[in-house]
FIVO-649376 format. One record per residue: x, y, z of N, C-alpha, C in turn. Coordinates in steps of 0.02 Angstrom, whole numbers, padded with zeros to 5 digits, always signed. Layout:
# FIVO-649376
XYZXYZXYZ
...
This chain:
# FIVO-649376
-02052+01823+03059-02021+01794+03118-01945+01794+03109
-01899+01811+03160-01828+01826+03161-01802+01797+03215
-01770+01755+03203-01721+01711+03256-01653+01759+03262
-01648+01791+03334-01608+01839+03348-01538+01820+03376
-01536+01742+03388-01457+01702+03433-01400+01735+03358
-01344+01772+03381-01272+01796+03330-01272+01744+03297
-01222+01744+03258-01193+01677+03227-01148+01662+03248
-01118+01592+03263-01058+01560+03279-01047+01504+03227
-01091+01498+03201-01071+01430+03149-01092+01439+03077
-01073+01507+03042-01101+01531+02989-01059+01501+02939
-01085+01473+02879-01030+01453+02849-01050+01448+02769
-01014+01472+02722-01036+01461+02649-00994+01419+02609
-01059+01375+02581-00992+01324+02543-00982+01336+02469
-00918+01326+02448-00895+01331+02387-00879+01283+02348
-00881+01258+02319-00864+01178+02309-00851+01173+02255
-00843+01103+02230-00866+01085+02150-00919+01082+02102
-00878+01128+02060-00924+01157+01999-00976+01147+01966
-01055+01160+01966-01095+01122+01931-01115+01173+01890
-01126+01228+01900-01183+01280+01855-01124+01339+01869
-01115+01376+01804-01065+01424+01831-01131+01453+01760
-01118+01541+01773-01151+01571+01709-01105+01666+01732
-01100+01702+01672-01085+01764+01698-01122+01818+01658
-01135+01878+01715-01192+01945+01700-01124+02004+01721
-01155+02041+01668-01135+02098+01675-01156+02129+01779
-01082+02154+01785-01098+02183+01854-01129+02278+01831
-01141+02292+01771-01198+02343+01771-01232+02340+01787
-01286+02405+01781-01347+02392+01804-01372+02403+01738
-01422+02343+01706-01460+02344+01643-01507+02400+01627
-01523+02411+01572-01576+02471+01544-01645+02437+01569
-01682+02483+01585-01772+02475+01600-01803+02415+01559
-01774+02406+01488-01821+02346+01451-01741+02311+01451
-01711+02299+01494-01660+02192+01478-01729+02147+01475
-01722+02110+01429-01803+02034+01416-01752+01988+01449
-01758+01964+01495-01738+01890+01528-01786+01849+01493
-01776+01774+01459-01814+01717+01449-01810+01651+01497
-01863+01622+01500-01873+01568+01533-01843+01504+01495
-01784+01494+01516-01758+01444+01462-01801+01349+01476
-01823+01349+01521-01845+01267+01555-01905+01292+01586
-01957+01231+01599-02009+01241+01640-02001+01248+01707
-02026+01320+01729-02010+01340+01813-02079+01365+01862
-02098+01319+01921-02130+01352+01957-02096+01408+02018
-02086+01454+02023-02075+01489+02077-02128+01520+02120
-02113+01494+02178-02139+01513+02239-02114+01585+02264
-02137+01620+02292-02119+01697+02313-02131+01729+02395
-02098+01753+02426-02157+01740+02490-02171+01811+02483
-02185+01851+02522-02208+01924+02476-02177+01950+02528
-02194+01976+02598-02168+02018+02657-02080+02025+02645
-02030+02078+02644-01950+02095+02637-01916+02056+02585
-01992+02012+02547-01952+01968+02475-01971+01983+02412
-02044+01999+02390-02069+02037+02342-02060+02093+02337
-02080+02126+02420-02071+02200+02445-01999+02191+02486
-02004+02268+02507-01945+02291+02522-01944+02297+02597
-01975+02307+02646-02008+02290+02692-02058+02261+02702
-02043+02229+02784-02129+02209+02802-02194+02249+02778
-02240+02218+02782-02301+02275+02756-02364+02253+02808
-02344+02190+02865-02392+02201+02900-02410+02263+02948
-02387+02300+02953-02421+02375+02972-02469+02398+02946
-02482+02390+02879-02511+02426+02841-02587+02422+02848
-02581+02333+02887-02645+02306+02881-02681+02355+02945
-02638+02367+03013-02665+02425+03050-02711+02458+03016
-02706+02504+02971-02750+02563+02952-02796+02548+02913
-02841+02483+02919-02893+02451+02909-02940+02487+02938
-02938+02475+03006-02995+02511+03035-03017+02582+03030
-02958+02621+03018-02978+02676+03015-02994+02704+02945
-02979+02670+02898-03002+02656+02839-03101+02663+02828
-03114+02606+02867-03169+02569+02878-03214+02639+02923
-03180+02661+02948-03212+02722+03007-03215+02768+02951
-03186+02787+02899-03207+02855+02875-03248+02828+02816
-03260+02781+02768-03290+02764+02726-03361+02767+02770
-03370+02722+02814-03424+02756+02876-03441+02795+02870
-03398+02851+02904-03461+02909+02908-03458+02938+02855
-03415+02943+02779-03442+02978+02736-03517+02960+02719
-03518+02889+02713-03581+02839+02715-03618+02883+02757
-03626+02910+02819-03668+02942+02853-03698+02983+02844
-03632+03041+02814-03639+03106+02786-03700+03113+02732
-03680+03060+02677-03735+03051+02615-03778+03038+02632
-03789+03000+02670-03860+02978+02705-03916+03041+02731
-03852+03061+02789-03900+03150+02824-03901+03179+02787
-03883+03197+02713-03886+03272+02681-03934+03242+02622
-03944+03170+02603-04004+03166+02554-04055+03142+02611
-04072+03145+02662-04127+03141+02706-04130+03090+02732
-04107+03034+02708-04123+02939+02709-04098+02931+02795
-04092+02866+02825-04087+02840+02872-04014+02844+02888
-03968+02867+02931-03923+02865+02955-03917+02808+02979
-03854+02758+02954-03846+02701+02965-03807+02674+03024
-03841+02644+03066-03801+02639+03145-03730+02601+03132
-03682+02604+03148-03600+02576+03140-03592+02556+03199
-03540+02534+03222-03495+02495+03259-03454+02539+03295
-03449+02579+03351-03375+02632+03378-03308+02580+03373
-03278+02610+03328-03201+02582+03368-03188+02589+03412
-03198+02652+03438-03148+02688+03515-03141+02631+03557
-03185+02597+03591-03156+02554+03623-03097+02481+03611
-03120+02471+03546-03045+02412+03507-02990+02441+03518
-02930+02395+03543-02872+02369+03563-02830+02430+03472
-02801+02463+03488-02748+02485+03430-02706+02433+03415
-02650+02438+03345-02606+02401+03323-02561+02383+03385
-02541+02427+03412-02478+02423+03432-02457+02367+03493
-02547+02355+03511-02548+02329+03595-02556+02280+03558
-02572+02225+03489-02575+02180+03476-02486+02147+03430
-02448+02195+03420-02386+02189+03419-02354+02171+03500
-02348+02197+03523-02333+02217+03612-02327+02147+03620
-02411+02129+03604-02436+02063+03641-02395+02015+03607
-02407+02008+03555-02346+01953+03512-02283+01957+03552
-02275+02007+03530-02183+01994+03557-02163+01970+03622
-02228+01964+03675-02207+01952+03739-02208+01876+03737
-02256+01838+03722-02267+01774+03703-02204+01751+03652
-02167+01790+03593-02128+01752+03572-02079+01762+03610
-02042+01815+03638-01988+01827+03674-01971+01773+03725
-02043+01769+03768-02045+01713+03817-02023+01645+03818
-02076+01606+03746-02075+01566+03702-01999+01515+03679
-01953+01586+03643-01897+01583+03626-01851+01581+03690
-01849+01593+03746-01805+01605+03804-01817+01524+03841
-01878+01488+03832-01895+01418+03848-01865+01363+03798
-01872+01380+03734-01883+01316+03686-01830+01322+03625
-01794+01392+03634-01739+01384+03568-01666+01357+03590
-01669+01324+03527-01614+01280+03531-01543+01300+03542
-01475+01291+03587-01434+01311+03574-01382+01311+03541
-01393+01254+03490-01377+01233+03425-01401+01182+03403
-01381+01173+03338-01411+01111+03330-01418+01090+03230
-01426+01055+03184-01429+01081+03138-01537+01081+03087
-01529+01069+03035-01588+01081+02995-01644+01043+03049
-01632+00996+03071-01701+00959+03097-01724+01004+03174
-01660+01025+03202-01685+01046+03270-01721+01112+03242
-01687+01153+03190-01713+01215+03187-01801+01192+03164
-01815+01165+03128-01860+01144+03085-01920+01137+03162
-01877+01068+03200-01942+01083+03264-01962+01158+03317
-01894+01181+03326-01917+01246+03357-01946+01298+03296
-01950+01284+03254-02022+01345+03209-02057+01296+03207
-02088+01234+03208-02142+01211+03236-02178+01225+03307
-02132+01216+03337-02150+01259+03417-02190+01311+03403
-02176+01338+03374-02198+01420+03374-02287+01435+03361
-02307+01371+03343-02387+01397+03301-02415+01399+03358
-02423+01382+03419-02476+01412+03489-02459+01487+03472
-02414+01501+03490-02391+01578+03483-02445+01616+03422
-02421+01596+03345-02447+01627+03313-02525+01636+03318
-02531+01572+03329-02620+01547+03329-02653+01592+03376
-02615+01613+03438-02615+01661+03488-02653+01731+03469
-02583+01738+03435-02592+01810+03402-02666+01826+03371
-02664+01778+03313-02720+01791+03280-02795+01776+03307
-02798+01730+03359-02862+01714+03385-02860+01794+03430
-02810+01830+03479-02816+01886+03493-02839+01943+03441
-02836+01967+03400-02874+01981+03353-02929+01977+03331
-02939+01921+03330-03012+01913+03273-03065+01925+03344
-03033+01905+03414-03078+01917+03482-03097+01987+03483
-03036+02048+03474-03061+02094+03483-03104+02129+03440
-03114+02106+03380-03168+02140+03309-03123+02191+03314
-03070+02180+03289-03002+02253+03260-03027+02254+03201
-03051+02206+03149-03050+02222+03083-03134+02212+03087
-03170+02195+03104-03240+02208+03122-03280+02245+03072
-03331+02239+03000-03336+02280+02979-03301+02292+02905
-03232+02284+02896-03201+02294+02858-03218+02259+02786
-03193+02327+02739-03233+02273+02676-03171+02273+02605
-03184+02222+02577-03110+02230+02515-03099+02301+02493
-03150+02330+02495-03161+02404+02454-03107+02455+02514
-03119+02443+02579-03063+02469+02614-02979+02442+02629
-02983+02371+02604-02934+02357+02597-02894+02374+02528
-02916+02382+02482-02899+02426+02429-02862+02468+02436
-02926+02533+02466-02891+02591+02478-02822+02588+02523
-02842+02566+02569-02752+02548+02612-02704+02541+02558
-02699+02506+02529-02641+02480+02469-02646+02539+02410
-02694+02561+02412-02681+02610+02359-02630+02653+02398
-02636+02678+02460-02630+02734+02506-02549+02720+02504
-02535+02653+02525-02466+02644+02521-02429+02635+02471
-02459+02630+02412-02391+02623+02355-02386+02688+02338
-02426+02719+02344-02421+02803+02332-02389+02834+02394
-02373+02823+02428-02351+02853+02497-02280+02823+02500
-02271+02771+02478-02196+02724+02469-02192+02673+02517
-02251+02653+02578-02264+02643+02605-02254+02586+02597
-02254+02545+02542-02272+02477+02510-02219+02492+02471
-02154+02441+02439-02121+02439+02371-02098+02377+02355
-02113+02365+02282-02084+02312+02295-02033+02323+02239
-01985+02257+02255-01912+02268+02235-01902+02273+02164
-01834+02296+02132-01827+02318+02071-01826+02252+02050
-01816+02233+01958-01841+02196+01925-01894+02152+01942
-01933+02156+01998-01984+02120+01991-02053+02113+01946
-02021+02172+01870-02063+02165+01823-02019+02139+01768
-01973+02128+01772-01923+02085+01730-01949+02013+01765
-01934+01987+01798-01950+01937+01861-02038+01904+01808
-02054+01945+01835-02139+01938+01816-02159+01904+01725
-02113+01966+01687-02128+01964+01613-02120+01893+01588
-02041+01859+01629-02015+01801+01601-02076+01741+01609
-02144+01754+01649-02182+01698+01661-02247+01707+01629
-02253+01765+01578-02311+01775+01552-02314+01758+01479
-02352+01719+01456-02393+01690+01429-02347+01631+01409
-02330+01592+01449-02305+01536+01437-02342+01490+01437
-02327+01412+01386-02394+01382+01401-02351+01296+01418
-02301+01303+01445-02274+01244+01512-02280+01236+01555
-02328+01239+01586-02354+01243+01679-02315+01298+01725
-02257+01363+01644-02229+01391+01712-02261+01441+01738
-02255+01462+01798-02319+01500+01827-02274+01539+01908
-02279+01599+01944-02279+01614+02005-02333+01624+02033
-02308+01590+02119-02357+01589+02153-02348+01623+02212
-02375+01650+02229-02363+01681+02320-02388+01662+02349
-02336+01651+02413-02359+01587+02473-02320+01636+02519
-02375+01680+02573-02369+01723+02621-02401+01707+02682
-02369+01723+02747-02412+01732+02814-02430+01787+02818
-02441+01828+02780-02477+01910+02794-02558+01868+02796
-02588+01906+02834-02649+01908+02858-02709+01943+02791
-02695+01973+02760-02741+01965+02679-02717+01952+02612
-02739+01903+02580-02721+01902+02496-02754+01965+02474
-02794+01987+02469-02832+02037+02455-02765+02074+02454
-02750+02124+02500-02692+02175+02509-02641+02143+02455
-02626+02093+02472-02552+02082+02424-02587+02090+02374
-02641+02051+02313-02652+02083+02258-02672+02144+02234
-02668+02172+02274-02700+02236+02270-02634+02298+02261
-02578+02284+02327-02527+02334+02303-02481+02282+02243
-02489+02252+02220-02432+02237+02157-02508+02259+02089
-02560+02240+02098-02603+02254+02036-02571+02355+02026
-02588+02371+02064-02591+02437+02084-02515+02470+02071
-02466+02459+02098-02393+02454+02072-02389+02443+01996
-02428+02392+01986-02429+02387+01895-02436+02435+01860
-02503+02459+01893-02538+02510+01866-02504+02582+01828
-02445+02605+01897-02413+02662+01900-02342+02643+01854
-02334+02604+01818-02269+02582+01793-02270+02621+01720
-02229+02653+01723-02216+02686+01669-02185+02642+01579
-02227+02607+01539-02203+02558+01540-02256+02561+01472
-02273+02523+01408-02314+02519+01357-02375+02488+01387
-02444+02516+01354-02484+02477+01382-02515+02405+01367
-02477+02386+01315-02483+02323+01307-02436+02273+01364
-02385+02302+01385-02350+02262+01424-02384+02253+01516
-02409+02315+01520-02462+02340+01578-02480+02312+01598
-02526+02284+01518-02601+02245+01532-02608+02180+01561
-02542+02146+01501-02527+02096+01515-02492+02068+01578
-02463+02099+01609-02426+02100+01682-02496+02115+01741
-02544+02162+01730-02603+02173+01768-02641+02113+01780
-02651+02078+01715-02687+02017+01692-02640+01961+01722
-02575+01955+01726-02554+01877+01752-02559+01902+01837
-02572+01956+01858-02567+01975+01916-02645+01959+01954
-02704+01961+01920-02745+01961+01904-02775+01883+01928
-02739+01853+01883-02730+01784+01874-02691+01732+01918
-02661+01750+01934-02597+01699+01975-02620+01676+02049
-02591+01631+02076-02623+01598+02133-02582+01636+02182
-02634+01659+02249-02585+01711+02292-02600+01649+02359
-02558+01615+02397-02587+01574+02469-02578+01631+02520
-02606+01651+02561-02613+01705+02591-02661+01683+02650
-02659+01699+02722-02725+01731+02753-02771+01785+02736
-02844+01763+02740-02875+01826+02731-02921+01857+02797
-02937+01902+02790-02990+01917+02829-03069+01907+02833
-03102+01866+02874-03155+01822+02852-03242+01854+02852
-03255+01839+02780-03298+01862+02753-03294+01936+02720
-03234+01939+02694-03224+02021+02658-03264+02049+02607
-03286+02012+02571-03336+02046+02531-03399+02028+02553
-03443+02014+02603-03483+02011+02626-03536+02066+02634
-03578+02084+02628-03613+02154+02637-03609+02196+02677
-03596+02180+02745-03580+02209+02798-03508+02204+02846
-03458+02169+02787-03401+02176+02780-03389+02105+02827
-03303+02119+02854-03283+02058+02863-03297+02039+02949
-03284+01981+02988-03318+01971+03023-03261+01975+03079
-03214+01997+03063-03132+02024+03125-03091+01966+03107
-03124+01903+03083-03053+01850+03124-03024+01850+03043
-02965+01802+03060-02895+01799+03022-02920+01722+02978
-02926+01710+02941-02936+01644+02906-02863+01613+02850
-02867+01551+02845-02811+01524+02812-02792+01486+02844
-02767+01498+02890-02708+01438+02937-02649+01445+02912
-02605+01480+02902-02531+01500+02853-02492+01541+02889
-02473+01507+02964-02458+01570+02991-02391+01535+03021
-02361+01477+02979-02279+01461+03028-02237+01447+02957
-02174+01432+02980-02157+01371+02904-02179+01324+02891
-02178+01285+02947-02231+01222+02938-02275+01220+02884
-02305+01280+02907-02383+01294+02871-02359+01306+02798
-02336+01338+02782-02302+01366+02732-02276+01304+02673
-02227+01271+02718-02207+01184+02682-02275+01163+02661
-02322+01148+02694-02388+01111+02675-02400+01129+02601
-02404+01185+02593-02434+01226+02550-02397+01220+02473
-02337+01218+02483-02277+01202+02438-02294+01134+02391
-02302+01160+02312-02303+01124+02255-02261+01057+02280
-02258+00986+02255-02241+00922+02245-02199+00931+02229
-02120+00912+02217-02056+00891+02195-02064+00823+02192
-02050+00788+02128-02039+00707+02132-01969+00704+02115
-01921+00756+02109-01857+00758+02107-01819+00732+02187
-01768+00684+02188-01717+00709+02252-01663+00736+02225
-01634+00768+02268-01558+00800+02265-01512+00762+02238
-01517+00700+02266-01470+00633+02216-01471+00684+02121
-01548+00662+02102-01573+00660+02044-01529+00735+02003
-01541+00797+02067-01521+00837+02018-01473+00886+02007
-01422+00818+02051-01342+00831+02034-01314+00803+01982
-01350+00766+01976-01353+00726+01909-01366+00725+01844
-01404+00780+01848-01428+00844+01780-01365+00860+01742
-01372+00843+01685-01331+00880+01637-01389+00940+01603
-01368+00991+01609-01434+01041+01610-01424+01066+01531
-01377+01041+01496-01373+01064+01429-01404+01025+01391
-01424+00947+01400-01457+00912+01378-01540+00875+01398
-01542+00919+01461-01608+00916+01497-01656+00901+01484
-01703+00879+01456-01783+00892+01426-01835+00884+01476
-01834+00873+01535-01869+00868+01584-01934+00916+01565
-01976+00907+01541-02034+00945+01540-02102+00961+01625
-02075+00919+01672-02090+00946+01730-02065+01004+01745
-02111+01068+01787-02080+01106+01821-02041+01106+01886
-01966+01158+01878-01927+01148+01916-01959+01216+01979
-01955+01194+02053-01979+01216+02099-01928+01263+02109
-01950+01325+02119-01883+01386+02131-01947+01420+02224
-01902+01426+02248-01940+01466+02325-01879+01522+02347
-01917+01583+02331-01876+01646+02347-01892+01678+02412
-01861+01678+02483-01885+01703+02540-01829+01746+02588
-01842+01777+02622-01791+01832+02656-01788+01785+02748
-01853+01737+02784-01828+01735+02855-01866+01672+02871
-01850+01663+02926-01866+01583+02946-01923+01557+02948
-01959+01610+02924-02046+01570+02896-02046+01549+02849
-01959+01569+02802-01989+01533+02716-01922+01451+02731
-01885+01441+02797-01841+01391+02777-01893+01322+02767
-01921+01311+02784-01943+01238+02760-01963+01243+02691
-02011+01298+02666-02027+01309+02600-01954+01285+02556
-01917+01320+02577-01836+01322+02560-01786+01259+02522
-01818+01227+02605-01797+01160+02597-01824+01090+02547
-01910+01104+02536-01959+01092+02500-01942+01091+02408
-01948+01156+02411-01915+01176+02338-01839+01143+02306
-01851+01116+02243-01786+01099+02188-01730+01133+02225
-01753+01198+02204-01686+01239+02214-01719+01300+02270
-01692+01329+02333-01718+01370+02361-01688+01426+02384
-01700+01494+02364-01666+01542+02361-01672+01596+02435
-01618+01617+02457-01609+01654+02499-01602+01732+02492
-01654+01769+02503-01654+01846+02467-01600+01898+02518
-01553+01914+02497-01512+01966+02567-01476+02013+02516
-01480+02090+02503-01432+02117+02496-01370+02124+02522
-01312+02122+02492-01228+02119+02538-01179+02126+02468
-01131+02172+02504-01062+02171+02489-01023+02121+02473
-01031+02096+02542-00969+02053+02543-00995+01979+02552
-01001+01928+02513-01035+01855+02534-01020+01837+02582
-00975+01861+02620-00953+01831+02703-00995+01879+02752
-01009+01911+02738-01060+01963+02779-01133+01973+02767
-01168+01925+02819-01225+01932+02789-01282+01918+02834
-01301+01989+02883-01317+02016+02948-01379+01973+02946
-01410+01960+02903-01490+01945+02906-01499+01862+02916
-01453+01855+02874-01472+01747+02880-01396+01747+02929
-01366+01765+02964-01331+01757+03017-01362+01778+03086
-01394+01835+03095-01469+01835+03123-01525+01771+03159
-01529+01743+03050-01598+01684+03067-01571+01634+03083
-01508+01614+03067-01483+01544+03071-01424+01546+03121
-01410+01585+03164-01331+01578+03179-01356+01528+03255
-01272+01502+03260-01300+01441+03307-01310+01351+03266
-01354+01380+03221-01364+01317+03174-01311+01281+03122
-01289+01239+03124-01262+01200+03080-01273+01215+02991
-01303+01253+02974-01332+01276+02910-01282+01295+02862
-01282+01280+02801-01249+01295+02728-01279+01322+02688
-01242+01354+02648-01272+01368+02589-01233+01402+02534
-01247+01397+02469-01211+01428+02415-01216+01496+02389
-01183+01524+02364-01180+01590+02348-01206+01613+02267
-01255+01646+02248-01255+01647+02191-01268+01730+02178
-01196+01751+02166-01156+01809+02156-01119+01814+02123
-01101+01888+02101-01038+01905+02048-01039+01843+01997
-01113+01826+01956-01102+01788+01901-01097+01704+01891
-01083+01689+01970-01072+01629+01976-01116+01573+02033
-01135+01517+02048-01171+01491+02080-01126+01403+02078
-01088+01373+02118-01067+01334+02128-01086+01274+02201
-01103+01213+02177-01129+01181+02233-01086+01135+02243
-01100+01090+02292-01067+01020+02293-01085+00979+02292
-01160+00994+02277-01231+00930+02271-01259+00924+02311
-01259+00942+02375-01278+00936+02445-01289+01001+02452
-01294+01062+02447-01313+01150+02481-01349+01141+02426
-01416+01152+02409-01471+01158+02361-01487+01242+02395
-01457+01292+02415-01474+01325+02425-01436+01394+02403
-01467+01444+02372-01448+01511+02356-01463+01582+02359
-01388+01591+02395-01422+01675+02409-01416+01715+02376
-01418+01763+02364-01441+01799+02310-01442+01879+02323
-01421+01937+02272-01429+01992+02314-01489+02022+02302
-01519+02002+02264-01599+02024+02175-01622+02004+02140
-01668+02010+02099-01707+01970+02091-01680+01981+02016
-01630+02042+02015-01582+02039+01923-01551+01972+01930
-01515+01963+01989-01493+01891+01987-01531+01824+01970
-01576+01831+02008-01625+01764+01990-01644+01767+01912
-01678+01822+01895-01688+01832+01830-01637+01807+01769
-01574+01817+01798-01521+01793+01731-01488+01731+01742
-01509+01698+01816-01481+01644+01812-01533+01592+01794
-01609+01612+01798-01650+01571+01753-01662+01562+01691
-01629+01636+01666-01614+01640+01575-01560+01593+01565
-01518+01594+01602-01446+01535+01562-01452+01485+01609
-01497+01467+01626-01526+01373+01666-01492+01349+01633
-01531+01328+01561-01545+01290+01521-01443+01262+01479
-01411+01320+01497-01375+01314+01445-01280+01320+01492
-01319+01294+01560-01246+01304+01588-01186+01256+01567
């Protein structure tokens, strides 16, 4: 979701000094080891933040997925003699595109009634509450027409295979640096993905699979396959996917606003008071600290939720920054910069943007020791 009003009230604050740390502006060799210096949960949202683009498209070529596993299924059937198994025609189901179409008319509409013409964190917060008829929309249109009808994990697979091999699917650089720093730790630190894409299935499937192709030792592989394997994905799925006769069309979860998204979001018993107040060189806090990495206005409440909540945007220039001037402009909104080495708050912007996830990576290695 993309809040399209320009910006007029964009603003980054710089303030007094709390956490300063500095990285080489190279670009590191294939094995830099980032360490986890403190206990950290990070939240991730996966769609233009794990990956590099959206990837709900991808989920489109489900059906036709599902249509040729079919009739090969057929084929084997007629040529060893057995019963040709009656299927389902697509031809008549609704294509991707008319269920995009349809969205956009309902939000366009939506947004031309109920968005705010300024306002700051609380107004924005209720107009993406507004929004869940809309989404709920969407997806009950869907699961009505049996688009995914049929469909079984084994074809959702293949999709994700299809796209990380095709490039179709990527996800961003160091996100196996990112990854390594949380494996086999034994402090509650852990990543989690908390997505409105419409299958967990798919998301584990193109990062297992991405693993796979990483040129990389296979002990490190395995172990990265295995926390991948392992890790908690919040996701919609498609209902009843491994079922025998596959899934049953509709959209399951309920994870489809920020709202939804906030719900979902680990406990903080920290306030902001508390952790300006951190002397982080003497820290021992053995709770995990909440980190939420997101690119658009489905992850701001998550954002807001989280210890510390990170804003994903590649840019030049920290004053230029097309994407969260985009989601937020209009709004009263702040936030800190954590670039060229440095990350400065004023106790009040708990928030950081960021150009990569090399960044996040080295500013969670020198947490501990700013």
């Amino acid at each position: 979701m993309i809040l399209s009003k320009p910006c007029t009230r964009f603003r980054l604050i710089m303030m007094s000094r709390m956490w300063r740390y500095s990285t080489s502006a190279t670009t590191p060799s294939p094995r830099v080891e980032y360490r986890l210096r403190r206990p950290t949960h990070l939240v991730l949202d996966w769609d233009s933040t794990l990956t590099t683009r959206d990837t709900m498209d991808q989920l489109g070529k489900l059906p036709q997925e599902r249509d040729a596993r079919i009739k090969r299924s057929q084929i084997t059937s007629a040529i060893n003699g057995d019963a040709v198994p009656i299927s389902e025609s697509s031809e008549h189901r609704q294509d991707w595109e008319y269920f995009f179409n349809a969205y956009m008319k309902d939000y366009v509409s939506h947004k031309k009634k109920f968005h705010p013409k300024a306002g700051g964190p609380r107004e924005l917060c209720d107009y993406l509450a507004s929004l869940r008829p809309i989404e709920q929309r969407s997806v009950d249109r869907v699961g009505d027409s049996r688009f995914f009808r049929g469909v079984k994990a084994c074809d959702v697979i293949e999709v994700a295979q299809s796209a990380i091999r095709n490039g179709d699917v990527q996800l961003r650089r160091y996100w196996v640096e990112l990854f390594e720093m949380f494996i086999d730790r034994e402090d509650g630190s852990q990543i989690t993905i908390l997505s409105v894409n419409w299958s967990a299935t798919f998301i584990r499937s193109c990062m297992r699979i991405a693993a796979s192709k990483l040129q990389i030792g296979i002990e490190r592989k395995n172990k990265l396959t295995q926390y991948i394997d392992d890790m908690t994905i919040m996701a919609n799925e498609l209902e009843d996917l491994t079922a025998p006769e596959g899934s049953t069309g509709r959209i399951v979860g309920g994870i489809y606003t920020s709202t939804d998204k906030r719900s979902k979001m680990p406990l903080s018993t920290r306030s902001k008071s508390d952790l300006a107040s951190i002397d982080w060189r003497k820290d021992e806090d053995l709770e995990p600290y909440v980190f939420y990495i997101g690119d658009s206005a489905t992850d701001y409440e998550s954002i807001l939720a989280a210890d510390f909540g990170l804003w994903l945007e590649a840019f030049n220039n920290e004053h230029e920054l097309p994407n969260f001037n985009k989601t937020f402009g209009g709004f009263d909104i702040g936030a800190t910069v954590l670039s060229n080495g440095t990350w400065e708050t004023d106790g009040k912007n708990w928030w950081m943007i960021a150009n990569n996830f090399e960044e996040m990576a080295c500013f969670l290695d020198r947490l501990k020791h700013q």
